[in-house]
C-alpha positions as a printed Julia matrix, in Angstrom:
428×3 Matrix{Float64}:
   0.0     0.0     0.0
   1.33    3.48   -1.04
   2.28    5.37    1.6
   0.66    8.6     2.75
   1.56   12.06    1.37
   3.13   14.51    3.58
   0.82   17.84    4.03
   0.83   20.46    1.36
   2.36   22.51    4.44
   5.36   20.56    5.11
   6.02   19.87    1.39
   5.65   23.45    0.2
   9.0    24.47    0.78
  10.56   21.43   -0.85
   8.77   21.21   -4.33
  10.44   22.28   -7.17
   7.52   24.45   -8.22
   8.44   26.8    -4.72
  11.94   26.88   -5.91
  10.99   27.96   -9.33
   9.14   30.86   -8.2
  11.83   31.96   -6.06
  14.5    31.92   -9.02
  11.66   34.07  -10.33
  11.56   36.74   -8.17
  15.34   36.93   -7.49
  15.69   37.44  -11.43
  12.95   39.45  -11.5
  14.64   42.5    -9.6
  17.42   43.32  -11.84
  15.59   42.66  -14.86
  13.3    45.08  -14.22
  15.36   47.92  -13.26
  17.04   47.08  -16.58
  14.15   47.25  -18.31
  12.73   50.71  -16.34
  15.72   52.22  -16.57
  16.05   51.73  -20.1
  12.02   52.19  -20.87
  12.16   55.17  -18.94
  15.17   56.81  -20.79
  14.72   56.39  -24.44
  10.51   56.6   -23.67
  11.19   60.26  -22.08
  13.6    60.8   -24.81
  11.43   60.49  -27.17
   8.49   62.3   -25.77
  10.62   65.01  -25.11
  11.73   65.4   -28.45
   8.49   64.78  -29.94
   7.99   68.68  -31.24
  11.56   67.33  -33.28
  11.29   64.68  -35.98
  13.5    63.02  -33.57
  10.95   62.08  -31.31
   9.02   59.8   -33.5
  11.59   57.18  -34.32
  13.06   57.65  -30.87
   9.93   56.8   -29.34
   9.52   54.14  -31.52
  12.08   52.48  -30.6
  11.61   52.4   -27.05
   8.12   51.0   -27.92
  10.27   47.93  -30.1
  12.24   47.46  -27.44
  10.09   47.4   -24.62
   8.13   44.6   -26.93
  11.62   42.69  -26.65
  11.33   42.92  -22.92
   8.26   41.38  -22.75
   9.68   38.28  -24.85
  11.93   37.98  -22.33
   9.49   38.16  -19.55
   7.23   35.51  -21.18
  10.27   33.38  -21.81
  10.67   33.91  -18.26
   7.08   33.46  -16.94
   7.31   29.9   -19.46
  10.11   28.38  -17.52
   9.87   29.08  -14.79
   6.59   29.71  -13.64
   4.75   27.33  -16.17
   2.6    30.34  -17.4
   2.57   30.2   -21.56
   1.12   33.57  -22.8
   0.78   33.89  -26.5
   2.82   36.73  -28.03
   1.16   39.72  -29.39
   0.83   40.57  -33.36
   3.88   41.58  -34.6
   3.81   45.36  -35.72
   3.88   45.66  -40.04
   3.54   49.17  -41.62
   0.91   49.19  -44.44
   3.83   50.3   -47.44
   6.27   48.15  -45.6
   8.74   51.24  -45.14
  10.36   52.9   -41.96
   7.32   55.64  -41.82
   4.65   53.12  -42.47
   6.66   51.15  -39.38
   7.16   53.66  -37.07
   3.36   54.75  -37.5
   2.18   51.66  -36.98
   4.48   51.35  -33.75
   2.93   54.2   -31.95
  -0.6    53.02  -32.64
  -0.22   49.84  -31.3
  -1.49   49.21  -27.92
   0.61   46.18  -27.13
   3.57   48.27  -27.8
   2.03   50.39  -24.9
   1.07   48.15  -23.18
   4.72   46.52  -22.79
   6.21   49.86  -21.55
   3.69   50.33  -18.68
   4.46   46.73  -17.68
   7.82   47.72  -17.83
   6.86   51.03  -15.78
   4.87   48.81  -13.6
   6.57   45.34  -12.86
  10.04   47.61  -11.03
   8.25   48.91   -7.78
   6.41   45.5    -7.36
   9.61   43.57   -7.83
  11.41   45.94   -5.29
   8.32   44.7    -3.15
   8.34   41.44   -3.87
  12.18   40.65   -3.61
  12.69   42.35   -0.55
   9.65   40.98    1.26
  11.01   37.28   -0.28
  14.43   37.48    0.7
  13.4    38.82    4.18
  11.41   35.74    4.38
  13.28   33.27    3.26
  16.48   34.47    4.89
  15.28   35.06    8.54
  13.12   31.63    8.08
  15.78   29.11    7.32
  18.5    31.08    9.68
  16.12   30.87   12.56
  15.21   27.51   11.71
  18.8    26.36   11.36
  20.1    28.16   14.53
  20.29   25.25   16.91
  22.68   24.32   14.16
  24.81   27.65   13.88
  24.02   29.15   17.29
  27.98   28.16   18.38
  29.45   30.7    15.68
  28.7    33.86   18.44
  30.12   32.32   21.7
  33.37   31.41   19.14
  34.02   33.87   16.98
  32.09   37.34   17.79
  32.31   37.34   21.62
  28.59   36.91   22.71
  26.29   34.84   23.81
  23.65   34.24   20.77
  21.59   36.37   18.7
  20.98   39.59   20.58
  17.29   40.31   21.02
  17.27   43.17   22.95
  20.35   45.3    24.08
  20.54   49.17   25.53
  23.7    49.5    27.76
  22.95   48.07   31.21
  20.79   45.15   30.33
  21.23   42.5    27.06
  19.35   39.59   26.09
  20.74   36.6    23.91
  19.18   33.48   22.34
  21.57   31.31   24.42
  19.43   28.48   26.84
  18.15   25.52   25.36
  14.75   26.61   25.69
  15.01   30.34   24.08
  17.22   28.3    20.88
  13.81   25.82   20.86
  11.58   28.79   20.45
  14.07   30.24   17.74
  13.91   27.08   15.4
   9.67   27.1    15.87
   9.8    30.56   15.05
  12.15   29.76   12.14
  10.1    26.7    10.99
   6.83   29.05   11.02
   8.99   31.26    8.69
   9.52   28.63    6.39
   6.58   27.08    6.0
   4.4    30.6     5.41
   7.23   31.51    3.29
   6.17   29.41    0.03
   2.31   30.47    0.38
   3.6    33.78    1.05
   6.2    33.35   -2.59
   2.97   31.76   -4.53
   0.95   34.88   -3.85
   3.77   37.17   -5.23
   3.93   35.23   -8.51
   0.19   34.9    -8.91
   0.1    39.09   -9.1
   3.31   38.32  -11.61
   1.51   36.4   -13.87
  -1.29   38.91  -14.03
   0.69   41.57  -14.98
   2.73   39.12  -17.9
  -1.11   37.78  -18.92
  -2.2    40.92  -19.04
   0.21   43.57  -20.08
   2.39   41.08  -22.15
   0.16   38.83  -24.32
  -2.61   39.85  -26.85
  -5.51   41.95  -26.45
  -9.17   40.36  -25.82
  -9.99   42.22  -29.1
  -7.12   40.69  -30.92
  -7.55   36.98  -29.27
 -11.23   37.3   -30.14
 -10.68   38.52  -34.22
  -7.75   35.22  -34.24
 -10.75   33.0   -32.68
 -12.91   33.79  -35.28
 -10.72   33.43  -37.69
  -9.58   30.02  -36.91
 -13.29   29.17  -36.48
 -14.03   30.48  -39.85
 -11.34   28.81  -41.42
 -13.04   25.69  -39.57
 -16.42   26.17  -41.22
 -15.17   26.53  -44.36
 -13.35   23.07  -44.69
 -16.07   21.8   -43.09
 -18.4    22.72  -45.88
 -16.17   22.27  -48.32
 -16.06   18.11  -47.07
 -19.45   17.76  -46.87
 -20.08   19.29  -50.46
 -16.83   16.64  -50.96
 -18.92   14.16  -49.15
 -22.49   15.01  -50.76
 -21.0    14.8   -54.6
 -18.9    11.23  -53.43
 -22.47    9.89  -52.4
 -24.48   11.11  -55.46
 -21.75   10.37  -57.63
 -21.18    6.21  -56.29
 -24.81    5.8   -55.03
 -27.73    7.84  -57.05
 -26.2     8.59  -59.89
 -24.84    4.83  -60.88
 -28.32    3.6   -59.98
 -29.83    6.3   -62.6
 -27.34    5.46  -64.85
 -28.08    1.82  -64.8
 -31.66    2.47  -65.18
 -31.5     4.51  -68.06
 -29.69    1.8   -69.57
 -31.83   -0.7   -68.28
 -35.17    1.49  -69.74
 -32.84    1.48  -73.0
 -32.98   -2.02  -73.4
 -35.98   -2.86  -72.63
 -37.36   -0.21  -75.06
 -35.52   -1.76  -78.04
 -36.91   -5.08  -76.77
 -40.65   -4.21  -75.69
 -41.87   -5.11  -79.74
 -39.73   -8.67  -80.44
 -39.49   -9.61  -76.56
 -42.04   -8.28  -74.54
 -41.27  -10.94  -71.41
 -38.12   -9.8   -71.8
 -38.5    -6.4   -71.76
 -40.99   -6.74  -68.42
 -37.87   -7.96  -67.11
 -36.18   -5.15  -67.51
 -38.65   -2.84  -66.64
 -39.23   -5.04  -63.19
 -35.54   -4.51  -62.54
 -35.46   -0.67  -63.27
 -38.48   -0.18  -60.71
 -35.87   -2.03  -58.19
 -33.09    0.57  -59.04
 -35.46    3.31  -58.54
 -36.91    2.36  -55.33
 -33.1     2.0   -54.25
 -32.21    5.22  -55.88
 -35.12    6.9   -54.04
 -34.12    5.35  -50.64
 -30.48    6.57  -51.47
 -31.5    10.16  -52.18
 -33.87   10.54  -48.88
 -30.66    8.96  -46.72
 -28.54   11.54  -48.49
 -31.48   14.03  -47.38
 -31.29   13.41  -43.83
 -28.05   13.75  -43.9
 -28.0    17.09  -45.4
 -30.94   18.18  -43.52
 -34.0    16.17  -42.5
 -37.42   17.67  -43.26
 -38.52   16.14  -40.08
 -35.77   18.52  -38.57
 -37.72   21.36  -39.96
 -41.04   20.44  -39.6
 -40.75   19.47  -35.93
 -37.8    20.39  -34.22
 -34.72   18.14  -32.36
 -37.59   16.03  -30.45
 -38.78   14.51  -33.14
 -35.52   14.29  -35.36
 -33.29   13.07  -33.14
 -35.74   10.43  -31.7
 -35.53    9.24  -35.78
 -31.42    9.45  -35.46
 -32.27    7.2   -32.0
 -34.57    4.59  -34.02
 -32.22    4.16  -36.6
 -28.84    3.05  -33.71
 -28.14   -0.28  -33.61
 -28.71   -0.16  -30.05
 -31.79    1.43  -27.7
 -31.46    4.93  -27.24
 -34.02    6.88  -24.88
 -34.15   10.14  -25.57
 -35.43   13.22  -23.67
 -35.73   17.03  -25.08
 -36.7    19.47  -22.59
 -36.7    22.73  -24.24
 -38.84   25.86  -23.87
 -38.4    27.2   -27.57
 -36.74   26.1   -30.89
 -33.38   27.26  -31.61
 -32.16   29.26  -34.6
 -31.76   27.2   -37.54
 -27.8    26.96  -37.4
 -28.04   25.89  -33.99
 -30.46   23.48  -34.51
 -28.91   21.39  -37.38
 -25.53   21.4   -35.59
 -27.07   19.98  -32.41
 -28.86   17.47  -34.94
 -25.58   16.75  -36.48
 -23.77   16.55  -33.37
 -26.06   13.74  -32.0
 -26.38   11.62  -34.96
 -22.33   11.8   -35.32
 -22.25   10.53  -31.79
 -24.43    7.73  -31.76
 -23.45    6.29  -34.94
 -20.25    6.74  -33.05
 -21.83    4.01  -30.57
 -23.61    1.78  -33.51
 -19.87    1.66  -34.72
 -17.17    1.55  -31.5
 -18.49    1.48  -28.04
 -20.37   -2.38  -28.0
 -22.87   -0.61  -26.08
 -26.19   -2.31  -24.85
 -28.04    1.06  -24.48
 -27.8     4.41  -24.55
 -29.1     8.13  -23.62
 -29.78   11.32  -25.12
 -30.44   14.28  -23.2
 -31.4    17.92  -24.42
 -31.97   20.68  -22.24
 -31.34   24.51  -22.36
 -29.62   26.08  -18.63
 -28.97   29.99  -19.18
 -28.09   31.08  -22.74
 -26.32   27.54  -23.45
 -27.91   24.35  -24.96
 -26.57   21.52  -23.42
 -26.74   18.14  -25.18
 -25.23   15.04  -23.26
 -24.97   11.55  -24.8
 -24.15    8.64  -22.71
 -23.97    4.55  -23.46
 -22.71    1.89  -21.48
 -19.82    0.55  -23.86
 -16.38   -0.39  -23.54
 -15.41    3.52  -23.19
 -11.54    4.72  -24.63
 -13.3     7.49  -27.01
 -10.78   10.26  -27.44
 -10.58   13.56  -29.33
  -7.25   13.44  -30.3
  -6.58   14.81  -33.84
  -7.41   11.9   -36.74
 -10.4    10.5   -34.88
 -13.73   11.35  -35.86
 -14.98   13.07  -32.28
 -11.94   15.71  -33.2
 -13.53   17.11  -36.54
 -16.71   17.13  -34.21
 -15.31   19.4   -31.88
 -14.0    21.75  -34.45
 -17.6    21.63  -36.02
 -19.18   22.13  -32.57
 -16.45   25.04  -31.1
 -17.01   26.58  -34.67
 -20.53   28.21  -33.17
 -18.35   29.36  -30.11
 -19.52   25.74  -28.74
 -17.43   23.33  -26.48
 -17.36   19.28  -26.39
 -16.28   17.61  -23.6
 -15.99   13.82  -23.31
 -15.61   11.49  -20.22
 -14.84    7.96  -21.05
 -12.67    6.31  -19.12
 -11.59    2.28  -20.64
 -13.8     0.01  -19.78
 -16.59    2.95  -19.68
 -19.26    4.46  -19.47
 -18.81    6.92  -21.91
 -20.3    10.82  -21.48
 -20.04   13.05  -24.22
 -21.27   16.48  -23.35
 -21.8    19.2   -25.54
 -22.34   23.04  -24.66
 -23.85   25.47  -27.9
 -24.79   29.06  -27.98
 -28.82   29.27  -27.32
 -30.17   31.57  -29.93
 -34.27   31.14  -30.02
């Protein structure tokens, strides 16, 4: 049997993530008076000689270097603290030359936004470094004194740490009892002194996460752009899809019964019998190509989808699994169209998903609107191991589902049960 863990108390100050954080703030001092210093030269430089044509590029400058700063700093904040912040934009004039540059550097807020870090982070790492060092010095030397406490009788003449002293009367750390109290003390030290560290580096990775990465704005405009890239090769393979299925199922079958109506007009006046046969065998390709085309329908979008709503059309998705599904729909209103078919979509992926992998005996669909989210969750009782890892289908189904600003999550540990649960935007 696996022996207990220690508390988080007495194994703060020995994980490696407490000893990170301190290499953090001890860098983090002369760093940033590097980077004040220098922000605050060339920045008041520049501003200064702004009624110049000096300023301009002066001030530019500081801006391009303060953004090379903040690489550092999330280079820093990476390593060491485990924080990954994406880097903003890059700056890029709109002619590509030094004017179009240095315009484009002074409307930037990121630039700005790096120099008040740098204007910022200095006084906090002042705080933060002297408050640390403070802590973690007079912690372990207190702590450690039973160990040291023979250094003063030895070498500078007294007793033991002097705790109070004014000419007549002197008190020293020397009994065994005062030295006991002076390692407790000491250990108290130590063991507030990572909580104390964590709290330092949590207002650290603020400022980096906020003054150092991309704007909200930005973030938002590269969201929607990956999600638009998303929808598009998304409809372009199911237009892929739709023309494959035409092309190897409908079509053929047309083909072959235009033939087949070929041949048994040539042979309707010498071989009537004949000629039945062939018409018996094109009313068979039509009724296949018919049941082809409506399958191809549903797929696309079901009229019983449109008609009715996801009650009805996903309890036709449910009677067509090769296992019992129940399903319940519990909502107040219909959702926008968009919404609609990709919740439709979404559950018929899923439990052809458990026709297919999960050797299920049953399984459950639930759909249900909480706030301004509609929250689908199937669930079966298979072997479980489903995983959205890129190349397996439940990955191109969360790119379909987070391209509506929706989120899948799945639970399905081996051996199961499986719970897929999906969150979209509720738009009635």
């Amino acid at each position: 049997m696996d022996s207990p863990r220690l508390p988080a108390a007495i194994r703060a100050p020995f994980e490696a993530r407490t000893w990170r954080a301190l290499l953090y703030v001890l860098i983090g001092l002369p760093l940033s008076v590097v980077w004040f210093a220098l922000s605050v030269a060339f920045a008041s430089a520049g501003a200064g000689l702004l009624v110049t044509f000096l300023g301009v590029p002066i001030l530019a400058g500081a801006l391009a270097m303060c953004r090379g700063f903040g690489a550092v700093e999330r280079a820093r904040a990476r390593g060491l603290l485990g924080l990954d912040v994406r880097a903003p934009e890059p700056v890029r004039g709109k002619t590509g030359g030094a004017f179009s540059w240095m315009g484009a550097m002074l409307k930037s807020g990121a630039s700005w936004r790096h120099l008040l870090y740098a204007l910022l982070h200095m006084p906090w790492a002042v705080f933060s470094f002297s408050v640390t060092v403070a802590f973690w010095s007079w912690g372990w030397g207190l702590f450690t004194y039973p160990l040291w406490q023979w250094v003063f009788p030895a070498y500078v003449g007294q007793d033991g740490i002097q705790l109070y002293g004014d000419g007549t009367h002197d008190f020293y750390l020397d009994s065994s009892f005062e030295i006991a109290v002076t390692c407790l003390v000491g250990l108290l030290f130590v063991m507030m002194g990572p909580w104390l560290l964590r709290g330092f580096v949590a207002v650290d990775r603020l400022l980096v996460s906020g003054l150092l990465g991309p704007s909200r704005l930005a973030s938002r405009v590269t969201e929607l752009e990956s999600d638009r890239g998303v929808v598009v090769d998304t409809a372009a393979a199911d237009l892929r899809r739709i023309e494959r299925d035409l092309h190897d199922g409908a079509q053929a079958r047309l083909s072959a019964l235009a033939m087949d109506l070929g041949l048994a007009k040539e042979k309707v006046a010498r071989d009537p019998e004949a000629a039945a046969v062939l018409v018996d065998e094109a009313h068979g390709e039509v009724k296949l190509a018919l049941q082809e085309l409506r399958a191809l329908a549903r797929g696309i979008h079901p009229a019983v989808l449109t008609d009715r709503g996801l009650d009805a059309a996903l309890s036709a998705v449910a009677g067509r699994c090769a296992v019992p599904v129940a399903v319940d729909v519990d909502l107040p209103a219909r959702p926008v169209a968009a919404i609609e078919g990709t919740a439709y979509f979404t559950v018929s992926e899923l439990l052809e998903n458990v026709s297919k992998h999960a050797r299920a005996r049953r399984a459950w669909v639930d759909v249900w609107r909480a706030g301004d989210r509609l929250m689908i969750q199937v669930r079966d009782d298979g072997v479980g191991g489903a995983e959205t890892t890129a190349g397996r289908s439940l990955a191109g189904l969360a790119e379909r589902v987070g391209a509506v600003d929706g989120v899948l999550a799945v639970d399905s540990p081996t051996g199961g049960p499986t719970t897929v649960t999906v969150e979209l935007p509720w738009r009635a």
